[in-house]
C-alpha positions in Angstrom: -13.1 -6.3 -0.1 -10.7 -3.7 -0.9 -9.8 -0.6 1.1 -7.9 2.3 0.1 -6.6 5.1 2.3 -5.4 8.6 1.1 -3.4 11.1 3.2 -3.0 14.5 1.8 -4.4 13.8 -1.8 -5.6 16.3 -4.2 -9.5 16.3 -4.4 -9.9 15.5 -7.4 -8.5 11.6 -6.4 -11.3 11.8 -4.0 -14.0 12.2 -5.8 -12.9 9.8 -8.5 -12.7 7.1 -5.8 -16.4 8.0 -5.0 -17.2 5.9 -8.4 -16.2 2.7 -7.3 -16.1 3.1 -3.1 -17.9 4.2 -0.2 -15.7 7.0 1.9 -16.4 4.9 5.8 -14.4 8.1 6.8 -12.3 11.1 6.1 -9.6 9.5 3.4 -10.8 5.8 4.0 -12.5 4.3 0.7 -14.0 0.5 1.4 -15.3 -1.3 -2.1 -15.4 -4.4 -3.8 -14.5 -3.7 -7.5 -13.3 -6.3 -9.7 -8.9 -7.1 -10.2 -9.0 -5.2 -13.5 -11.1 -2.1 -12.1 -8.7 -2.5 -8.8 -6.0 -2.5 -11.5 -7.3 1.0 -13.3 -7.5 2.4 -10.0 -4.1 1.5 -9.0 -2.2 3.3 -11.8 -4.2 6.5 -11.7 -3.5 6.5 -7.6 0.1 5.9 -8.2 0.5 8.8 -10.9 -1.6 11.4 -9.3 -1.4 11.3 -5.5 2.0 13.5 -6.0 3.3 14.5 -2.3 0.1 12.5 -0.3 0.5 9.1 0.0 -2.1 6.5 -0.7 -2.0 2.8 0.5 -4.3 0.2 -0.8 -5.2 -3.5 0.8 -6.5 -5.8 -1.7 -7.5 -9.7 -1.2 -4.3 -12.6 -2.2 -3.7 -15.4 -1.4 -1.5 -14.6 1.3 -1.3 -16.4 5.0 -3.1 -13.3 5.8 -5.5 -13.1 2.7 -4.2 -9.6 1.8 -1.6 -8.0 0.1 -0.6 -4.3 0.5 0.7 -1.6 -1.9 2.1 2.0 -1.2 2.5 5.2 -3.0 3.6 8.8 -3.2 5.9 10.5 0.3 6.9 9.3 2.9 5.0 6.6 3.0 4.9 3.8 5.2 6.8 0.7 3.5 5.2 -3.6 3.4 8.1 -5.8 4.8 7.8 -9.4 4.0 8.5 -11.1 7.7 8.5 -15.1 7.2 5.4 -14.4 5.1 3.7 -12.3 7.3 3.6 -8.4 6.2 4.1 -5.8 8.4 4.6 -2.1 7.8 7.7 -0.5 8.1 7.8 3.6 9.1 9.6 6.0 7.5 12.6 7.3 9.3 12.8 11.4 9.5 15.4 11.3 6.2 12.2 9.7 4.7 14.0 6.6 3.9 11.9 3.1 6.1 13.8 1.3 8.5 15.1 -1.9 6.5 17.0 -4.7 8.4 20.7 -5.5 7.5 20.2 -8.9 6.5 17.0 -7.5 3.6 17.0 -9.1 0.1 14.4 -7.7 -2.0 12.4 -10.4 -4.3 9.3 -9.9 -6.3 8.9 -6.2 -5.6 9.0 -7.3 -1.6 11.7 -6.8 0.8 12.3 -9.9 3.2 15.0 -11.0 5.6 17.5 -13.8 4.8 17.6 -15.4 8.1 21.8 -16.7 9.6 22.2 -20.1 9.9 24.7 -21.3 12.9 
């Protein structure tokens, strides 16, 4: 199952998510399309959602069986914490909170832990 949530976003993106989802309620889209129409999706989210934000929870093969991605203002951030993902807030400059010790591999942004 795949859900998508849209904050702010034009109506157009609505109704096109109407194709492949069922709106559960105002902004939140819940569907099972396939990785390559999840795909499709993806990049026309990411290029029109302008100054809303849009955040999409797809299935992987994750300790948690799902994998997050973000898009557009302000939006709320996926932290990699020991393998578990957790979402990080925005800060009012609009940059997330980020810990000190962050390295960012594979597009995600996990902690490098100090050995004593």
């Amino acid at each position: 199952m795949t859900v998508v949530v849209l904050i702010a976003a034009p109506p157009g993106l609505r109704g096109h998510l109407t194709r492949w989802f069922v709106e559960v309620a105002a902004g939140v889209y819940v569907g099972n399309p396939n990785p390559r129409i999840r795909e499709r999706l993806w990049s026309v989210l990411a290029e029109r959602i302008h100054d809303g934000q849009v955040v999409m929870i797809e299935p992987a093969a994750t300790e948690q069986g799902w994998s997050t991605r973000t898009a557009g203002r302000d939006r709320w951030t996926p932290v990699d914490f020991d393998g578990l993902t957790l979402m990080a807030r925005p800060r009012q400059s609009g940059q997330p909170w980020r810990p000190a010790n962050e390295v960012k591999q594979n597009g995600m942004i996990t902690r490098q832990h100090r050995r004593s």
